[in-house]
N, C-alpha and C positions, 0 to 999 in steps of 0.2 A: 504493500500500500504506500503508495507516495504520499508521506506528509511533508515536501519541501523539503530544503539545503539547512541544516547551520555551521556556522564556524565554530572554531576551540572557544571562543571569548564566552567566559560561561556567564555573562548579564542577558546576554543574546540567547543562549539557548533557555534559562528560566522563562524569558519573554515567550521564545519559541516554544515553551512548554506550553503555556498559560493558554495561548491563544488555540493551540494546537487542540487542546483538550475542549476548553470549554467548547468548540466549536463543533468538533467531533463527538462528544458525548449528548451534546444534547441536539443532536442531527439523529443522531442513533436513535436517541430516548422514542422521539416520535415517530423515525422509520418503524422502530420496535412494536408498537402500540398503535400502527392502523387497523384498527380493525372495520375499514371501511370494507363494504358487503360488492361495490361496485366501482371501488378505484381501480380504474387505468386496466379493468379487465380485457380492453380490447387494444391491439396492438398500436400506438400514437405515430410510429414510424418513425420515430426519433428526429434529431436537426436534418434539414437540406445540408447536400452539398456544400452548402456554403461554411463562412468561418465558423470554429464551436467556440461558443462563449465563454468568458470568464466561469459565467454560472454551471453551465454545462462541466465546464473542465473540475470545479470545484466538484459538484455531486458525481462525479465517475473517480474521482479520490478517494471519496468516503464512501463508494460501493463497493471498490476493489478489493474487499479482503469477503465480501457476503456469498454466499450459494447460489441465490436469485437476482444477479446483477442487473437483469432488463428490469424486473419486477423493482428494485431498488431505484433507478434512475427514472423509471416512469413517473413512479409515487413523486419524488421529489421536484420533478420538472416539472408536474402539472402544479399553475397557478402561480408559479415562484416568480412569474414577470421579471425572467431572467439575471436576478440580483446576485451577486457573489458574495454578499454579506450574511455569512452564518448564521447570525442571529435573526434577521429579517424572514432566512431560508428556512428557519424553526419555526417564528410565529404562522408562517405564509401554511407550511405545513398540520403545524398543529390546529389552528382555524379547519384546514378541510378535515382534518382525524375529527375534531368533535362532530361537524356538518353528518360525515357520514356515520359516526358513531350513533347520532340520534336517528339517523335514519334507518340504519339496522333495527335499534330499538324499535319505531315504531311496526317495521316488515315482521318482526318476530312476535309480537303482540296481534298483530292483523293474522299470522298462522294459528295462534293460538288460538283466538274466538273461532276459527273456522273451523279446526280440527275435532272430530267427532272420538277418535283413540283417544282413551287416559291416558295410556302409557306417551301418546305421540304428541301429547300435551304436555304431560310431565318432563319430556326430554327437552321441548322445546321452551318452557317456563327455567329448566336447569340451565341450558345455555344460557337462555338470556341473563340466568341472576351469575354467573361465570360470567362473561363480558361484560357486565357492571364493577365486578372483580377488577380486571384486568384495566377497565380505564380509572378508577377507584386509583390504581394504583399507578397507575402515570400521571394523572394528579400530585399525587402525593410525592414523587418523583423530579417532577418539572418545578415545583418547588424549591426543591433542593438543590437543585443543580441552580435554581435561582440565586442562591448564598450559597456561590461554588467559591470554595478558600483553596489555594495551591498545594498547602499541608494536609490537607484532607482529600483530595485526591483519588489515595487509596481507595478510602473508605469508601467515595463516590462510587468507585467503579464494583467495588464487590456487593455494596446493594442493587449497581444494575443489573449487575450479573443475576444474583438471589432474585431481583424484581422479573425479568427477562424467563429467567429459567421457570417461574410461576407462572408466568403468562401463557408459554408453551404448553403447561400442564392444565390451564385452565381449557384450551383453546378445545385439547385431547378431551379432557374430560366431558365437555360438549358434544364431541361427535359421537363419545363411550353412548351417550345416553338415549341414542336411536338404536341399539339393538334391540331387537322383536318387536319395534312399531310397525305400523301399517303403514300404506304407503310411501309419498316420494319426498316425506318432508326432507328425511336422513341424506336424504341427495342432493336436494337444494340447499339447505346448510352446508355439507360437506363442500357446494363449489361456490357458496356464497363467500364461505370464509379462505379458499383458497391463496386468497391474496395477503390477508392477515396471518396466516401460518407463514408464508413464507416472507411477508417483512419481518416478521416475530423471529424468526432464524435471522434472517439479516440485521437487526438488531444486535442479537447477541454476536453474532458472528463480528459486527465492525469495534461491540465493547471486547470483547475477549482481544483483539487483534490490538485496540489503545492499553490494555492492561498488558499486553505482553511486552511492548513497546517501550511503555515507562518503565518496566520491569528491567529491561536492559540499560535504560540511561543510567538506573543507579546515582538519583541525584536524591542526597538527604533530604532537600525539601521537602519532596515528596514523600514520606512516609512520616505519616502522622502520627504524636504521640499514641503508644499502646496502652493500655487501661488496666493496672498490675492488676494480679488476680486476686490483691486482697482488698481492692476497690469496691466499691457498689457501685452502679448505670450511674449516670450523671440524673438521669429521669426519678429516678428514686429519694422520696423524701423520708426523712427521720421515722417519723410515723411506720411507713410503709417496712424503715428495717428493724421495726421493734416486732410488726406484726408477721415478720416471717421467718424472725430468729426467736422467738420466744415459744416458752410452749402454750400449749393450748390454755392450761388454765391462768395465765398473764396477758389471752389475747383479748380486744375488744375488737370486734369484729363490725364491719358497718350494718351487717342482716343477721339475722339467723332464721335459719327455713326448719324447721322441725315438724314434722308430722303427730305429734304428741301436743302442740297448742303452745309450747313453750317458747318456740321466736316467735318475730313480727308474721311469718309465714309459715302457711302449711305447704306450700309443694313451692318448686323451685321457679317455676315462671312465674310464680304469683311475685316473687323475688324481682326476677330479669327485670319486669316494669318498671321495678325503681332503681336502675343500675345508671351512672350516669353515662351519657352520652360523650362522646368525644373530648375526655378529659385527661390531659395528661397526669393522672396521680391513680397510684393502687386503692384498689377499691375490694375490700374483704367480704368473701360470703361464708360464712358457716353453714356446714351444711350436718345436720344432727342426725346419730344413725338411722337406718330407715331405706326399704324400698319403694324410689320414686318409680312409679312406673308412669315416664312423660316423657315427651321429647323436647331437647334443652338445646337451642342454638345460642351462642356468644357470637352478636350480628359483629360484623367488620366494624361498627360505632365503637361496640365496649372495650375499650382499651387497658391493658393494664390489670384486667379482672383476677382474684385469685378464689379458688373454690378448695376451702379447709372441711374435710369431711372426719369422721370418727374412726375411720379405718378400711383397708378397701372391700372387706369383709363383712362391715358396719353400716356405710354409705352407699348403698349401688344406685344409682341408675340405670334403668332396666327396661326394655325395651322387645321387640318382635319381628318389625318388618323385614320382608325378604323378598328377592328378584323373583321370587316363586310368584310373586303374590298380586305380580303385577307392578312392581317398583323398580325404579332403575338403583342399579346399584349403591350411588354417589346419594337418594335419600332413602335407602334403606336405614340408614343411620341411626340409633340410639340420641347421642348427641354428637354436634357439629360445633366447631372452635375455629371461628373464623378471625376477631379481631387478638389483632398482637401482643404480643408481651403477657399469656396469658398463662396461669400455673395452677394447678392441681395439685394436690398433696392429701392423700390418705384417702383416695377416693376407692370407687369399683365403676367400670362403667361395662356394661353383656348388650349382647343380644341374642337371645332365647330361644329363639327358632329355630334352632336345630340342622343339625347338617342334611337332613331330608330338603332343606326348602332353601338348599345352594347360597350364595349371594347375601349375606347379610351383615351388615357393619355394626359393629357398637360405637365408635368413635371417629369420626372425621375430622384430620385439624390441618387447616390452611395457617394457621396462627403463627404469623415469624416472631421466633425467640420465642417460642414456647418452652416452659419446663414441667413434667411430672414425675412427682417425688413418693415414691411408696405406693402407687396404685396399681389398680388390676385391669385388666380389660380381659375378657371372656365371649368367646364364640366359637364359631364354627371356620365356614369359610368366609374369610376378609375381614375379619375379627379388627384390625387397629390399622386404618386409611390414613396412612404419611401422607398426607396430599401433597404439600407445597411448602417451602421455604425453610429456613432452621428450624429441629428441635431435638429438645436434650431429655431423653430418660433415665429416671437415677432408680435402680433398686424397686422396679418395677416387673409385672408376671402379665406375659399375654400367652392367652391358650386359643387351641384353634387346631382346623385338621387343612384347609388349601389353602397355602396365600394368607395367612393370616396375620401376617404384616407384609402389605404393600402401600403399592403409590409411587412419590418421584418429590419427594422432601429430601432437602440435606438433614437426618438423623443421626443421633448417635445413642447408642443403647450402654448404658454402663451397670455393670453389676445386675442385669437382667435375668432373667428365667422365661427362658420360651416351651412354652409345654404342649406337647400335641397331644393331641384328642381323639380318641376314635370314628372312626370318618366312615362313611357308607360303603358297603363291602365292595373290596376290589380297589378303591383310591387309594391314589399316592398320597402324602402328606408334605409339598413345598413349604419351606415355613416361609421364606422369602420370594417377593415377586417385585423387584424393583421397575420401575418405569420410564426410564431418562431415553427422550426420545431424540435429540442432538447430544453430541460429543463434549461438543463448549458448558454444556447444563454444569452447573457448581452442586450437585443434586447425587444422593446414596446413600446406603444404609450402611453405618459402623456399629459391631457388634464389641465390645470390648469387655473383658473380664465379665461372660455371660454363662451361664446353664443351660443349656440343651438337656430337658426330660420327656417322659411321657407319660400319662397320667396310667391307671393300672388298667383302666377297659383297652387304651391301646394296644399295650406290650403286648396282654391277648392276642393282636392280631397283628402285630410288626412284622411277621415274615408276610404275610400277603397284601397290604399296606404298609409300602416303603415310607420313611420320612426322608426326604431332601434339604441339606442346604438351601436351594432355592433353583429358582429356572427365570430365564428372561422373560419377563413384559414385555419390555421393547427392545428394540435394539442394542441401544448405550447401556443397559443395566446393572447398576453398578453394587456390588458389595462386599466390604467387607470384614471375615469375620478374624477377632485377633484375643489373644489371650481367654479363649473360651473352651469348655469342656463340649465336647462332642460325644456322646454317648455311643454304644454298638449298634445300636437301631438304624442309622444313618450309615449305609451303605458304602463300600470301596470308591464306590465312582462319586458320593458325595454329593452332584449336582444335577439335577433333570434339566435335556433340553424341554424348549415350548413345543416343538413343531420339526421335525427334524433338523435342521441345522440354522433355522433361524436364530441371528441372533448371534451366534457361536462364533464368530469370527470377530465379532465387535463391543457385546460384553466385558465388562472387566469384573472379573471376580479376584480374589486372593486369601488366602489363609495364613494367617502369622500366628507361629507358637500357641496353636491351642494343643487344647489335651486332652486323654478319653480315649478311649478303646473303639472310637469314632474318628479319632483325629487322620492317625497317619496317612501323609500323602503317596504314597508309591502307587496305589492302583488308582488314584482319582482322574478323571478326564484330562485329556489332554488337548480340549480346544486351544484353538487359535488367542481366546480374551481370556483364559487364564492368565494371572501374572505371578512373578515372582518378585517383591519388593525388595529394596534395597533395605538401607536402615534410614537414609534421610527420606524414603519417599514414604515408610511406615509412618513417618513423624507428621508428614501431609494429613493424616488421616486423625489426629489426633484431635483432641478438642479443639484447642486454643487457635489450631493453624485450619480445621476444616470449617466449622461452624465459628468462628473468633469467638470462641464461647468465654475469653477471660474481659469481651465487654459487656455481658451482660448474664452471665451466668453465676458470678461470684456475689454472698450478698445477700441470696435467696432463703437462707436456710435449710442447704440443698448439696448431700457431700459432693465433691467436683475434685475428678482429676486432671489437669490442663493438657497430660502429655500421659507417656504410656501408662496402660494400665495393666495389671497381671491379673487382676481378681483376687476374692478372698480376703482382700487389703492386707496382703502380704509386704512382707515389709519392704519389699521392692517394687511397691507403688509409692507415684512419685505423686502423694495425694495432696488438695489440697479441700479440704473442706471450712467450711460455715460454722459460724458461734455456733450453732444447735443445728441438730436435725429433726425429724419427725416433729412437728409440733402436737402431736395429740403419743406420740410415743412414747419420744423423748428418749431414741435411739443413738447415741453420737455415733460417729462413721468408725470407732473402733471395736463397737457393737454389732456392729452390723452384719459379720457373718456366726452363724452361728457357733461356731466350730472356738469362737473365742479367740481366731487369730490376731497376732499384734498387729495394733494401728502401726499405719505406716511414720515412722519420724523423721521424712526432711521430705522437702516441700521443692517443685520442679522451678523452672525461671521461669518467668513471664510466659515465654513463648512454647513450656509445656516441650522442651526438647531434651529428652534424654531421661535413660531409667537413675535409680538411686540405689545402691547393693550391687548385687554380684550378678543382677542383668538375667538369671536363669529364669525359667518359666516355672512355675506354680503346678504341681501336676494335684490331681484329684487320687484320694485315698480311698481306699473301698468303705470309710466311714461318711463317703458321698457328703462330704462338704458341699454344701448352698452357695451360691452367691449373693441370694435375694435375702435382703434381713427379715422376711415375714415367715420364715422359714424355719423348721425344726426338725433337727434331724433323730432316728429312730435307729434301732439298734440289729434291728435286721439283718444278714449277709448280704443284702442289697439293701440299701439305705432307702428307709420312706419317709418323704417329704410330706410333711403336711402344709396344706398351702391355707392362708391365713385369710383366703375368701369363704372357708366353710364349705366348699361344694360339695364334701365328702371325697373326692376324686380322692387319690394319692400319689404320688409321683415316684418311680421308680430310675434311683441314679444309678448306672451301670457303674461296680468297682472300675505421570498423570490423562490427562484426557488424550485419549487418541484422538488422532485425524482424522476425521469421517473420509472412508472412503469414497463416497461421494456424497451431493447432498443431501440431509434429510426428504426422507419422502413424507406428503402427506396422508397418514394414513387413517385406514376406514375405521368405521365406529363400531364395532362388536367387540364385545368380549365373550365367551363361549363358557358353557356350564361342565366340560369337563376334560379330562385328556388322562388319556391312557395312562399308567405308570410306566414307563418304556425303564427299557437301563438304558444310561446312555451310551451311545458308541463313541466311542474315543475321537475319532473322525468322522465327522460325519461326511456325506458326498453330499446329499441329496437337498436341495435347498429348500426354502419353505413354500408351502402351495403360497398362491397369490393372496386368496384367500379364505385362512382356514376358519370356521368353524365348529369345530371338533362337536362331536356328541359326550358324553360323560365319560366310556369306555375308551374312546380314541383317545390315539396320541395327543401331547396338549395341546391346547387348542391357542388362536394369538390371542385370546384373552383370558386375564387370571380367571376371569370366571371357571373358565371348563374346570371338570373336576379330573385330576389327575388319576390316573385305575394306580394302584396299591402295589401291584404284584408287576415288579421289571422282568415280566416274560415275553414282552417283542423289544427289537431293538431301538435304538433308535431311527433307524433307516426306515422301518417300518411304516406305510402305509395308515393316515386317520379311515378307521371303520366306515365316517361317514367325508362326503366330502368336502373340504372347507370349505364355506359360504365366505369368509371374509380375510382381509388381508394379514399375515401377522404382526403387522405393525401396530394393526386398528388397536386403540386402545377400550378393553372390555367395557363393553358397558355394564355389566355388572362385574365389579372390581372380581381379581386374581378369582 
């Protein structure tokens, strides 16, 4: 990408930065965020012959590094009245993104009243409140970049990034929600939005290419103070660090919802109505034991919300719906956590329904800088929906038999307990189903010092329902898992393709020192997106440097390791925790496993790089050491876990971004209810149908939905039973 000449004189290049960036980032911003339904869909046939203009030669600058270069330079040239003035070339554009923005809205409202399908209603009411999302958030963005300061920079670009990578996920999740409607709305959306997927790539495409750029100038200006990890958010007031380092009986909380008459409220919406609005201060809800059975959205307004419950075994929200039922996956949901900076501590959130009725979410969070501290989430298939943008789980258990944690959020799991469930006969059990559908996305799941079990109706049937590592969503699908126990249930080969060889070349998966009579790598796949990490690029993966989790993670009340973790809180974690933890527990983090290991005693740098001790791994004892503090261990020759939601279950512990090869395609909107358990083949040949829609028995299908069969008795090469209806790209409409 030609950004221009500079000399060594480095007054000149600061200038050349300044102007460089401002100009370029928020060219991008709005390229990123057209989601105009009818710009420039028709070929303009670019300048005559004649001379190209200043302006011209500017916008083929700032396309040169995107996927959709025509589609880039059309958007831009229409309307710009030939100007070369960056910022003029921004306002000129963003004036038409809103024009056609509103005009979408009203096109998708006018489908609505017409369409006679719930379901083709529902998908089309989801889209529309995802593209409110999406410009919600360019908003909010175009602001910022309004009080653009040179020293902050960084930060600029890693929120466009986080912003950009959400918007891609919003765009998917839109098209996810036309499978099994009726007619042609799913196709008129699909080529309405065409243009919007693919500036949305060029977007990130032109930030990733100014971040890598300033990345090499290596000019200290630019890299703005970092935010020590024994800080609290700048956003955070006094008040807010008493109420979430204290414990529960020192908290004064702004509500309490108590089903017994004893708060202002009996159920939790009667609550939400008095939450404030677009306030930047924490705002506390006590939530007193008790199952809510309600559905509880934190709209994109409530900012800041924190929900203290009595324990996740104590407090559930509880719930039913399912893609069975006629729902799309994305409101199958329980609850949904849309606005930011929101935190959960000792909660339970399920959804009930049962793995007969495929498809059903307990938790949906779009929420960036979210944290959940001590909670449970409970399901079947799609159990805990990563949607979008950062978030941090500490000491947290989600159960579930397909996909039961997916989506396309930058997450990081620490001290977890992933439990699988027994699934309908013949399913596989994926625990993971990431979804990064470009390369550039800052977007994937890290597992760090976690448990891998299985509750005891599974074990029963673990030889003919396999549990997987995970399988691709999309193409980019990224995770992964480090310092965590692997139990024997989980297979030689470790990881399930989707579709035959979808995916498998572009994938990044990786395993760092875990452990478990699951773990060893010698017979696991040997695709193409497998990696092997160095030690500087494990340290990418880490809090502090994946999610910048030491600006807004420390503070909370909430244990935090910035940099590696081992599990166990062995003393070779390089922890760094909170005045308190658990506030209704009253756990500190050297409590936390049960096992009574020492806390960790020296504290990582800022930047969360580098172990503390003798660097080995933590292995698991056949006395099935926990990771999750809710946890207690039993004396068994196989250790049982009892899990501290009460469900009876009991769990048995057995003793960076590639370069897309080319560009993102846009893909179709199905997700499929189920897919064979294949074993995978090391190689695969065979590529993926165009598009698959698997039946439940079939190979997997491209979306989390299908259910994976159990038993790896065809290969992966293997043939779906049924023939795919939809692309593997298409993101499921009913999640994993």
């Amino acid at each position: 990408m030609a950004y221009g000449s500079y000399d060594d004189d480095s007054k000149k290049k600061k200038r050349y930065v300044v102007i460089s960036v401002s100009s370029v980032l928020l060219i991008s911003m709005v390229v990123a965020v057209t989601i105009g339904v009818n710009v420039n869909n028709n070929d303009n046939g670019g300048d005559s012959d004649g001379e190209i203009t200043a302006s011209v030669k500017a916008i083929k600058d700032v396309c040169a590094p995107t996927d959709y270069k025509k589609t880039c330079e059309d958007t831009l040239k229409k309307d710009a009245k030939n100007t070369s003035d960056p910022l003029e070339l921004v306002k000129t554009a963003f004036n038409a993104t809103m024009k056609q923005i509103s005009d979408v809205a009203k096109k998708s409202q006018t489908m609505i009243d017409l369409q006679k399908d719930p379901r083709t209603k529902m998908a089309l009411d989801q889209c529309k409140e995802l593209m409110d999302y999406a410009v919600g958030e360019l908003s909010k963005s175009f602001e910022e970049l309004g009080k653009f300061e040179l020293n902050k920079v960084d930060e600029a670009l890693v929120k466009l990034k986080i912003w950009l990578s959400a918007t891609i996920s919003h765009e998917q999740t839109c098209l996810e929600g036309f499978q099994g409607t009726q007619g042609d709305a799913g196709e008129t959306i699909k080529k309405a939005l065409k243009t919007a997927v693919q500036l949305t790539h060029n977007g990130l495409a032109m930030v990733t290419e100014m971040s890598n750029y300033l990345g090499q100038m290596q000019i200290p200006e630019l890299n703005s103070r970092r935010l020590l990890s024994q800080e609290f958010p700048s956003w955070m007031d006094g008040r807010a660090r008493k109420l979430l380092t204290a414990p529960m009986s020192e908290v004064k909380p702004d509500i309490v919802v108590a089903q017994d008459g004893s708060g202002q409220y009996a159920t939790i919406n009667e609550a939400m109505n008095h939450v404030p609005k677009k306030k930047n201060m924490t705002f506390v809800v006590h939530i007193k034991a008790g199952i809510y059975k309600e559905f509880v959205q934190v709209n994109r307004s409530m900012t800041h919300l924190v929900f203290i419950g009595d324990g996740p075994d104590k407090t559930v929200i509880s719930g039913s719906k399912s893609f069975k039922d006629g729902i799309t996956t994305y409101r199958t949901t329980t609850v949904a956590i849309v606005g930011d900076h929101f935190i959960a501590k000792n909660m339970g959130f399920e959804n009930t329904a049962g793995a007969i009725k495929h498809q059903a979410v307990a938790i949906r969070v779009l929420s960036d800088e979210s944290i959940f501290y001590n909670c449970r989430f409970d399901g079947y298939q799609d159990t805990l929906y990563a949607h979008s943008h950062r978030q941090f789980y500490r000491d947290c258990t989600i159960s579930g038999t397909i996909d039961f944690l997916f989506g396309d959020a930058a997450a990081v799991f620490q001290n977890c307990t992933f439990l699988v469930r027994k699934p309908l006969p013949n399913q596989a059990c994926p625990i993971t189903a990431h979804g990064r559908k470009d390369p550039r996305e800052t977007t994937g799941f890290v597992l760090q010092g976690c448990t891998i079990s299985g509750e005891t109706d599974y074990l029963a049937v673990k030889e003919t329902s396999k549990a997987y590592l995970g399988r691709p969503w999309k193409e980019y699908s990224r995770t992964i898992i480090m310092n965590t126990f692997i139990p024997d249930f989980i297979p030689p080969e470790g990881w399930q393709p989707w579709l035959d060889n979808f995916g498998l070349e572009t994938l990044f998966y990786s395993e760092v020192r875990n452990t478990g009579p699951g773990a060893p790598a010698m017979n696991r796949v040997t695709w193409p997106g497998i990696k092997k990490l160095g030690e500087e690029e494990i340290l990418k993966f880490t809090p502090a440097q994946y999610i910048q989790g030491d600006a807004w993670i420390p503070g909370k009340g909430v244990p935090y390791t910035p940099g590696l973790f081992t599990g166990n809180n062995s003393a070779t974690d390089a922890a760094i925790t909170s005045s308190s933890s658990s506030n209704s527990t009253n756990i500190s983090p050297s409590e936390s496993s049960s096992t009574g290991s020492t806390a960790p005693t020296s504290v990582t740098n800022e930047t969360g790089s580098g172990y503390t001790g003798s660097g080995s791994t933590t292995t698991k004892s056949s006395t099935g050491t926990s990771s999750n503090t809710s946890t207690s261990i039993g004396s068994s020759d196989t250790a049982t876990i009892s899990n501290s939601t009460g469900t009876g279950n009991s769990a048995i512990v057995p003793s960076f971004t590639d370069s897309p090869a080319s560009a993102p395609e846009i893909s179709s909107f199905t997700k499929t209810n189920g897919l064979e358990s294949t074993s995978p083949s090391a190689s695969p040949s065979v590529s993926p149908s165009a598009s698959p829609s698997v039946s439940p028995l079939a190979s997997p299908s491209a979306s989390p939905s299908h259910f994976p069969s159990a038993s790896p008795s065809a290969s992966s090469l293997a043939s779906p039973l049924v023939s795919p209806s939809f692309s593997p790209s298409a993101s499921p409409e009913s999640s994993v």
